[in-house]
N, C-alpha and C positions, 0 to 999 in steps of 0.2 A: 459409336463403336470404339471401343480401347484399345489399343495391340498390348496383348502381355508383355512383358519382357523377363527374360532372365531375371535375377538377381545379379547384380554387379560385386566384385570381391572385394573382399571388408578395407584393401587397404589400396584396391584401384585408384586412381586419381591422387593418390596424396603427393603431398609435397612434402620433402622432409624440413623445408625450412620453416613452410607457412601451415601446413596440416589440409583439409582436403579441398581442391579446390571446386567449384562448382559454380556452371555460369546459365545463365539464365538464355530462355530463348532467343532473346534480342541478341545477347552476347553472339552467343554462338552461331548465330545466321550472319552477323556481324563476320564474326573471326576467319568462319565460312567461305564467304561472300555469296550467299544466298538469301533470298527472300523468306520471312518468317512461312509466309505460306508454302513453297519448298519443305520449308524442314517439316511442319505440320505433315505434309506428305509421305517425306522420308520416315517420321516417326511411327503413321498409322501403316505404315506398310513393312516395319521390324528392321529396316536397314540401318536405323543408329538408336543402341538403347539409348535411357534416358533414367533419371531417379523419377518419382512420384511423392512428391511433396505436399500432402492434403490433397483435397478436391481438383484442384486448378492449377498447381504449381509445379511443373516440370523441370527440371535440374540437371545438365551435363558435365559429367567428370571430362578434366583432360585427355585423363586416357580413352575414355571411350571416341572423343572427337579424333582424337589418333590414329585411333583403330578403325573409324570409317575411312578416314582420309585414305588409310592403306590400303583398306578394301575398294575404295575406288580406281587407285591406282592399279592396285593389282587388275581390276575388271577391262579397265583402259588397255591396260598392257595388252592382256589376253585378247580382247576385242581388235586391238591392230596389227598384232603379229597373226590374227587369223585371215585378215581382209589382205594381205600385203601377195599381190599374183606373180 
């Protein structure tokens, strides 16, 4: 099974110095600190898009690893300011 994803914006990720960046699975479970299997996880359940590279080759822009990090932060937040008696 595939998870759709959005389309990501034409000029998301870029860099203005180096043009656009994109890192591969390893990378970014790397960057992460998570297990490739992790992110395999994270990605069949739409919690971080990804590009679609051919058949087998999956691609993350900076900003989208960005934009999870904050959404987990944000999740984190919200989850401890609810537990707090």
């Amino acid at each position: 099974m595939t998870a759709t994803m959005a389309p990501l914006a034409a000029n998301q990720g870029m860099n203005q110095a180096t043009g656009p960046i994109l890192w591969d699975i390893n990378t970014t479970a790397q960057r992460l600190g998570v297990s490739r299997a992790f992110l395999y996880r994270e990605m069949a359940a739409g919690r971080i898009r990804y590009l679609r590279l051919g058949p087998r080759k999956r691609r993350f822009t900076l900003a989208e690893v960005e934009a999870y990090c904050e959404r987990l932060m944000r999740e984190t937040e919200a989850g401890a300011g609810a537990r707090h008696d």
